[in-house]
N, C-alpha and C positions, 0 to 999 in steps of 0.2 A: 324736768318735772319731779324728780325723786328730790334735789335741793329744796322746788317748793315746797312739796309736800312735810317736808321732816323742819322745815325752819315757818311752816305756814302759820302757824299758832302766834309766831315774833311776829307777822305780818300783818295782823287781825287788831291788836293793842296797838296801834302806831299813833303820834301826835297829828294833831288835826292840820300839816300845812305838809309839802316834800319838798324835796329839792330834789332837779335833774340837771343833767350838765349837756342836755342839746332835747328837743323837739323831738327828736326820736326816741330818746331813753324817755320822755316823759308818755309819748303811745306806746310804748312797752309797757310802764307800769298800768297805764289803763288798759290793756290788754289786758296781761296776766293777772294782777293783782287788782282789778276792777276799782279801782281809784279814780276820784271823781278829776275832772280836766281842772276845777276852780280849787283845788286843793293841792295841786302841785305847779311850781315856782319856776322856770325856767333860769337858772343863772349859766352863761355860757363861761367856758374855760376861758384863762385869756395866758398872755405872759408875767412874767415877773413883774410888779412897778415900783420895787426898791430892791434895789440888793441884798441880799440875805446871806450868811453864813452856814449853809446846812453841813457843813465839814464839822465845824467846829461842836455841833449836837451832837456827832457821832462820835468825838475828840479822836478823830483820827486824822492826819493832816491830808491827806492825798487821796481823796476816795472818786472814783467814777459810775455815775449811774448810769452812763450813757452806752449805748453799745449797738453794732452793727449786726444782727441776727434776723432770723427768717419772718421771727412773728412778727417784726417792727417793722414790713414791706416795703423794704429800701429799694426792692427790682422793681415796684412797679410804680417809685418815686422818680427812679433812672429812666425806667421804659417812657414816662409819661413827660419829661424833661424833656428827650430826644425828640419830641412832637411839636410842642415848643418850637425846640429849635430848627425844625423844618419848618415850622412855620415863618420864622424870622429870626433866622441868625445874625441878621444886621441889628437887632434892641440889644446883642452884647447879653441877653442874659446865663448866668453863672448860677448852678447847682452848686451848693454848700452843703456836705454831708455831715455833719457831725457823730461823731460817739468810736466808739475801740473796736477793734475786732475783737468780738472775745472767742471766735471759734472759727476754724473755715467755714465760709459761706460759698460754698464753690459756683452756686447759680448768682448770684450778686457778681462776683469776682468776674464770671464768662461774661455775663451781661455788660458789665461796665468796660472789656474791653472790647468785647466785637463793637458794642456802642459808637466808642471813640474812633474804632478804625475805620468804620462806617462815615462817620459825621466831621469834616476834617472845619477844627474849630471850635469844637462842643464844649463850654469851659464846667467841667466837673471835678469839683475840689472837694477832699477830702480832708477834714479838719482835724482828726482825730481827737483826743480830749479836749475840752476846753474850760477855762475859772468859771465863775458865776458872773464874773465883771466882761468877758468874753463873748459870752453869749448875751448877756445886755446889749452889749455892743454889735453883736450880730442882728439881732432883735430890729434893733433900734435903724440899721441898714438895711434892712430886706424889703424888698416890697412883696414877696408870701410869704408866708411861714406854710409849711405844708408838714401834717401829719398823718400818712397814709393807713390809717387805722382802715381795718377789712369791714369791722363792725358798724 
């Protein structure tokens, strides 16, 4: 409340159309910011649909944005895989993690191995970094993409 309050003036002057990026951020703003339903846009997120160079904006050759940490709810990506696969470890499906550790994650780490010693079979692959042509390619193979956002 205090962010709305001190930026509520920039909220008041706004162009007559919004954009949200799901159904829910869109009855958020009609909550808080009493914005009408026929004035905001829904466009949902999606993947890549050309490869892009984002390395090369930053001219640094080797950059990773991806990473293994607590906010990006990879334990409850792993917890909800292993459900899955008690449900049918005969469809052969495969957890594909992607991104770097960039810190201990001690609860991830305990998680994925009781996990595995638990579920004999459970295919959970860790990708670590991967190009932009890589993750196309992942993309382009998955049948979910899953982003455990808590939000």
């Amino acid at each position: 409340m205090k962010l709305y309050n001190t930026f509520n003036k920039n909220f008041t002057e706004v162009p007559a159309r919004y954009v949200a990026i799901s159904e829910y951020t869109k009855r958020d703003a009609m909550r808080f910011w009493d914005v009408c339903a026929d004035k905001i846009t829904v466009i949902h997120l999606g993947s890549f649909v050309a490869l892009m160079a984002p390395h090369k904006l930053w001219k640094q050759e080797s950059v990773d944005y991806s990473d293994i940490a607590p906010r990006k709810n990879h334990v409850r990506s792993i917890k909800v895989f292993e459900l899955v696969h008690r449900e049918g470890p005969q469809c052969g499906a495969e957890l594909i993690i992607v991104g770097h550790m960039r810190k201990n994650v001690p609860e991830y780490e305990s998680t994925l191995q009781d996990m595995q010693e638990r579920n004999e079979g459970i295919k959970i692959t860790f990708a670590g970094y991967l190009t932009d042509s890589e993750i196309l390619a992942l993309y382009d193979q998955a049948d979910v993409f899953v982003y455990p956002s808590l939000y």
